[in-house]
N, C-alpha and C positions, 0 to 999 in steps of 0.2 A: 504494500500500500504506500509505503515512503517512498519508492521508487517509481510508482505511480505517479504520486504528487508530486513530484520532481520534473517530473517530462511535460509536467503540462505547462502551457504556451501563456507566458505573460500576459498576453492577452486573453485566455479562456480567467485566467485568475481574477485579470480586474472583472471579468463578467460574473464570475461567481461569489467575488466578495462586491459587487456592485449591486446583483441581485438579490444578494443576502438584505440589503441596507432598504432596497425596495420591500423585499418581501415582509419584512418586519414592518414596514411602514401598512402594506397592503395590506397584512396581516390584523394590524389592528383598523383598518379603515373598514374593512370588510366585518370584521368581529362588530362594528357601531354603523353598519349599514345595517346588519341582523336584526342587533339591539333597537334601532330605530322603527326598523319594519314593524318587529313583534309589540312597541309600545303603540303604533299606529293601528294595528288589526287586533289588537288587545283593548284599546281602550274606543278605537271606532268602528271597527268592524272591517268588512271585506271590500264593502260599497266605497267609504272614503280611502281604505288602501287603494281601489281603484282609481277614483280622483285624482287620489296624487300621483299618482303612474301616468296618467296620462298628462296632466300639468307637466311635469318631468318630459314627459317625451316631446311638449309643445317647445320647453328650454330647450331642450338639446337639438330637436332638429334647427331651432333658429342660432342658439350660438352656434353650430357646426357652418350651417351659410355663414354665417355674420364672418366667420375665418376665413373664408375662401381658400382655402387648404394650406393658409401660409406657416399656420405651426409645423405641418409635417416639408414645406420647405425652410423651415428654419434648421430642424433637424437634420437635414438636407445641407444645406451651406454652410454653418454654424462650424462642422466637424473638418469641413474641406479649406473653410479659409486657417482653421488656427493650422491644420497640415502645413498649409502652405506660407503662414505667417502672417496672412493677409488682417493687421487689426482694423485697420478701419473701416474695411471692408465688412466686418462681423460687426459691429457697431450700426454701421448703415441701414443694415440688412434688417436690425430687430427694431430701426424707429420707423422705416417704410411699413413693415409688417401692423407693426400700430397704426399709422395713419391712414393706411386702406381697411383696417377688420374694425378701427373703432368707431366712425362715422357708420359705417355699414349696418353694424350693430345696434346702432339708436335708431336707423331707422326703420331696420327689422321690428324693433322692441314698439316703434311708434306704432307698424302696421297692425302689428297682435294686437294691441290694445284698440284700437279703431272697429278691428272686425272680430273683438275677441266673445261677439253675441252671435255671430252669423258662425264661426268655429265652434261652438257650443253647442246650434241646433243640428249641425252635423252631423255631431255626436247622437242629438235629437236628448239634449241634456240643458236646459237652460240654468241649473245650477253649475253648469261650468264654466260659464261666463267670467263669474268677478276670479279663480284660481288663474285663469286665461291672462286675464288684465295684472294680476299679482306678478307672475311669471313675465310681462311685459317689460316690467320694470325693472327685473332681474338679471335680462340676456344681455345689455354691454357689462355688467361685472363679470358675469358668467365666461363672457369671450376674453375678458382684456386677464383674467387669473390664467386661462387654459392655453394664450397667445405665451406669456411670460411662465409655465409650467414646461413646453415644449423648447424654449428658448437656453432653461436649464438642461433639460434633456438633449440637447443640442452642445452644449459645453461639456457635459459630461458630468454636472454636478449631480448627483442624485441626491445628495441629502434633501436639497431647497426642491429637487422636481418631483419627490416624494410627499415632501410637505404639502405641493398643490395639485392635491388630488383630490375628487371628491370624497374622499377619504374623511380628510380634512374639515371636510364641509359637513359632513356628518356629523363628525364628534363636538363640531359647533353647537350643529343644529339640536342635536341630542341635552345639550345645557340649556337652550334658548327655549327649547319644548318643555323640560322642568319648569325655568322662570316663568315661562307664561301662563301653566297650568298651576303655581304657585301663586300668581296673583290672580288666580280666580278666572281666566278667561274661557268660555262657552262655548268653543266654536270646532267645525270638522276641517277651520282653515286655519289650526294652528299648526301640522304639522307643514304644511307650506311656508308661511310666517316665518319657522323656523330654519327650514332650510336658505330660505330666501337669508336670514338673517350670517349664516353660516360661506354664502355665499360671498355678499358684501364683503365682511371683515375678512377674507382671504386674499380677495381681488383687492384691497387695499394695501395689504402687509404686501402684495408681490409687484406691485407699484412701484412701492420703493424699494425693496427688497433685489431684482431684477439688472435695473442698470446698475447698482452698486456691482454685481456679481460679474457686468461684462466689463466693466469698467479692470476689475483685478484682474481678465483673463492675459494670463501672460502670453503675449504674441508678439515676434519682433515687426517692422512696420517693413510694408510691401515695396513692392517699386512696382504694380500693378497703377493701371489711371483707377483713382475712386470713382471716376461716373462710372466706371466697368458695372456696377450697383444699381437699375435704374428701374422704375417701375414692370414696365413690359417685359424684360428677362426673368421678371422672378415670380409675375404672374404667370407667364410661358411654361414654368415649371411644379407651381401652386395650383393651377386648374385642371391636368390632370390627377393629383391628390386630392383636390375638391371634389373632382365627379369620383372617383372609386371611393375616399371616404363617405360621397352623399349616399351614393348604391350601397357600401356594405352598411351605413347606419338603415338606410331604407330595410335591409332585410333585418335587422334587428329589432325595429320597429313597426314593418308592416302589420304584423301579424297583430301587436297590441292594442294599433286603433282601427283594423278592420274588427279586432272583436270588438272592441269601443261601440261599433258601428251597425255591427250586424247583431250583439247580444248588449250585456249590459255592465255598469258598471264592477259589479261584486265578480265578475266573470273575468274581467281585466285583473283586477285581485288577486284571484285565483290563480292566473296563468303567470304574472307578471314574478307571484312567488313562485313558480316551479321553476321560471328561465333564470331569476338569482342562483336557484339552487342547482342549478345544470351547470352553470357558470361556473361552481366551485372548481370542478373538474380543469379548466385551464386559466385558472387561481396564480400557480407559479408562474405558467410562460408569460402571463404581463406583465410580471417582475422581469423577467428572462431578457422579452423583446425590447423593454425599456432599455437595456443597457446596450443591446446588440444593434438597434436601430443605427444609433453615430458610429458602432463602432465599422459595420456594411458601410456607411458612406466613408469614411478611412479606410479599409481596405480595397474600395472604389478608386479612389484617387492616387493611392500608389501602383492601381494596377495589381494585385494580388490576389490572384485568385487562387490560387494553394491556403492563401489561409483565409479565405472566403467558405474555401470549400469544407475546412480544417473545424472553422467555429458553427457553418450550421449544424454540423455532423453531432459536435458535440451538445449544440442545443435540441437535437431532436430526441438523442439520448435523456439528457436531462427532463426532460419535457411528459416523455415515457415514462418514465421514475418517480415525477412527482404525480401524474393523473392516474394512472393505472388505478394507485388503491382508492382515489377518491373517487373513481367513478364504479369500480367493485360494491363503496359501503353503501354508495347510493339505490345501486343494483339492489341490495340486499335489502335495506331502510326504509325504502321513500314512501313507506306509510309514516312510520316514525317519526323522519323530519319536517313533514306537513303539519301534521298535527300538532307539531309542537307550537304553532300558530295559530291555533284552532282547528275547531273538527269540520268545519265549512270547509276544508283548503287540502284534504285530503281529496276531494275530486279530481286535486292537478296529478296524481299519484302516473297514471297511463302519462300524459302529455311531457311529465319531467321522465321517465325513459325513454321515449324518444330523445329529447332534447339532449340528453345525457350519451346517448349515442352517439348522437353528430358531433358531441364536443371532444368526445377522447378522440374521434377521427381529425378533429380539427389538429390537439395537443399534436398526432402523432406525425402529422405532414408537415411539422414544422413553422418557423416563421416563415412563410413564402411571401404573403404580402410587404413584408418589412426586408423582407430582398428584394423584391422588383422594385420597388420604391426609393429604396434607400440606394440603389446604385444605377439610375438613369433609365430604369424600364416604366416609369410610372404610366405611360399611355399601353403598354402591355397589362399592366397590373387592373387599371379603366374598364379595359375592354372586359376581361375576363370579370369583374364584379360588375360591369352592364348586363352580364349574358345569365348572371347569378340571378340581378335581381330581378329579370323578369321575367325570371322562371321562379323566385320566391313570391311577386304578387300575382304572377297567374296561378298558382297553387293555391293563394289566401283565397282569392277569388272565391275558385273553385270549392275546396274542401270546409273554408270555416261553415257557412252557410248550410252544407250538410252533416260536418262531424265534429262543428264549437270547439271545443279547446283543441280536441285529439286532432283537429283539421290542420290546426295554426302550429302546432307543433310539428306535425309531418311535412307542412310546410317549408318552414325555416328550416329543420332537419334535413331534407334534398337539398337544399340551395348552400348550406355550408359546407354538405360534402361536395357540393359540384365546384363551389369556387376553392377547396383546396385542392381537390383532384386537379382541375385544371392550372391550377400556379405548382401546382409540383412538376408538370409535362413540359410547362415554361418554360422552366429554372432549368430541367434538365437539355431541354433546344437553347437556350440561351448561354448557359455555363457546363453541359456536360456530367454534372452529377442530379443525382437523386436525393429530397432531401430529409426523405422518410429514413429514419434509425431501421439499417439493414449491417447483418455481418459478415458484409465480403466487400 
């Protein structure tokens, strides 16, 4: 085992003591996204756990527009100018990012609110109107924490891009939901309140937090032209990351406002907790991919593809390792873990093994999307989640209407094995390996 440890590659090392540093973070973000669920379906039931899922999903599809994919090209430049020395160039690069996603974002956040009655009857829910208008006022904070989270992940720091994770926002939220249930407040929109509250005070601390962090990165200064920086080159490389992040959130989300749409609130509840818990299953590889992402665009840039090939191998290993048994207990359990939320929420029991399948397939293919991405194939990586997701909403289509959760599940379920099968055939036409853990 010493001599084990010994061969392995400075670089698999910072990824293992990098992801350790995530996982602990993840670890406890996740343990108070539980914690937070079970206080919401505990003390309101299934109906307002739906609410706020679907509030949540109104945030996130707008903060993710409101970025125009420039976090995942900050990760993207961030790692290739300190290669190449380029400081000011990396300084440029995250106040352009600001100035295109934060206007953007206010006027996302104006539109929900305008039409946040007309998004409501949608749903055919006119009680989701004012969470609608809440969440309005929530998505430029939401964008300018997750632009300056990415921007860490981009330097390499992971302590600060640990910190700003909804994680983070959680174990706010989780304090603010005491205080307000403390002072006596009535309502099924405190657990909104709260999060919204946990949100702010993040996106503020990485305000400043942020340029202090690139301002120390140590780079010596270019002889590159600074205009090299300029809007149009970095949009060119941000909207194909835009459109495959919008498709893969789409299939992540399709499914929980067609049921929104075709069934009803307590039923979004129900599902929205078995896809957490499905989720567990590749728990690790978002710690994993957090660190491998900059480190695909450095071995991009020097050209390396020996230990391009060298790191995914061993993340697919590790990847393996950590989900196997958590997708076995769930196999076993997944009466037991439902219920432990109440006995309404055992209904998701069929729909979380589905869902549970497609994610140990997802763990075992490896990070694909965060190699096509991270090293110049992003209109590859586009395509292949365009082709996902419209084979995940003509499945929603189709099946929720006939078979309600177990529909939405089987759904999502094909469409995640379809976009990893197909970035694995990619990776292997593009680079020559396979990046599924095989022993030959």
């Amino acid at each position: 085992m010493i001599s084990l440890l010994n061969n392995i590659s400075p670089d698999f090392k910072k990824l293992l003591s990098g992801s350790s540093l995530v996982m602990a973070f993840k670890v406890a973000g996740a343990g108070a996204g539980y914690i937070f669920a079970y206080l919401i379906t505990t003390n309101y039931g299934a109906e307002s756990f739906g609410i706020f899922e679907l509030s949540l999903t109104a945030l996130t599809i707008a903060s993710l527009f409101a970025r125009l994919g420039l976090g995942g090209a900050l990760v993207r430049f961030i790692p290739e100018f300190v290669e190449k020395g380029a400081g000011v160039h990396l300084r440029k690069v995250y106040r352009l990012a600001l100035f295109l996603s934060l206007p953007f974002s206010i006027f996302l956040g104006v539109l929900l609110y305008l039409y946040a009655y007309e998004l409501a009857m949608v749903f055919g829910n006119e009680g989701l109107t004012t969470p609608f208008r809440i969440v309005a006022h929530i998505v430029p904070f939401a964008t300018s924490y997750q632009i300056n989270a990415e921007a860490y992940r981009g330097m390499k720091k992971m302590t600060g891009y640990s910190i700003l994770q909804r994680g983070t926002v959680i174990i706010i939220a989780i304090a603010a939901f005491f205080i307000l249930q403390f002072q006596g407040y009535e309502t099924h929109l405190i657990p909104l309140f709260s999060f919204g509250t946990g949100v702010v005070l993040l996106s503020i601390f990485a305000a400043f937090a942020t340029p202090r962090a690139l301002s120390k990165q140590v780079v010596s200064q270019t002889t590159f032209k600074t205009d090299e920086i300029a809007i149009k080159p970095l949009l060119k490389v941000a909207f194909p990351m835009l459109i495959s992040t919008s498709m893969f959130m789409i299939m992540n989300w399709t499914d929980t406002l067609m049921i929104g749409y075709y069934l009803d609130e307590s039923e979004v509840g129900i599902y929205r907790l078995a896809f957490k818990v499905a989720t567990l299953i590749t728990f690790a590889q978002f710690a994993i991919n957090s660190i491998a992402a900059p480190m695909f665009s450095s071995f991009n840039a020097k050209n390396d593809l020996a230990g391009l090939r060298k790191m995914t191998r061993n993340i697919g290993y590790m990847n393996l390792i950590t989900s196997t048994p958590i997708f076995i207990a769930i196999l076993i359990f997944p009466s037991f873990v439902l219920d432990f939320f109440g006995e309404e929420f055992t209904a998701g029991v069929a729909p979380l093994i589905v869902l549970a399948i497609s994610q140990i397939i997802n763990a075992i293919c490896g990070p694909v999307m965060y190699l096509l991405n991270m090293t110049g194939k992003e209109k590859q990586a586009r395509n292949i989640i365009i082709v996902a997701s419209i084979i995940n909403v003509a499945l929603n289509l189709y099946f929720i209407p006939i078979y309600g959760l177990m529909g939405a599940a089987i759904a999502t379920g094909v469409s995640t094995v379809v976009w990893n099968i197909m970035a694995v055939f990619q990776i292997k036409k593009e680079y020559g390996f396979i990046s599924i853990p095989h022993p030959f």
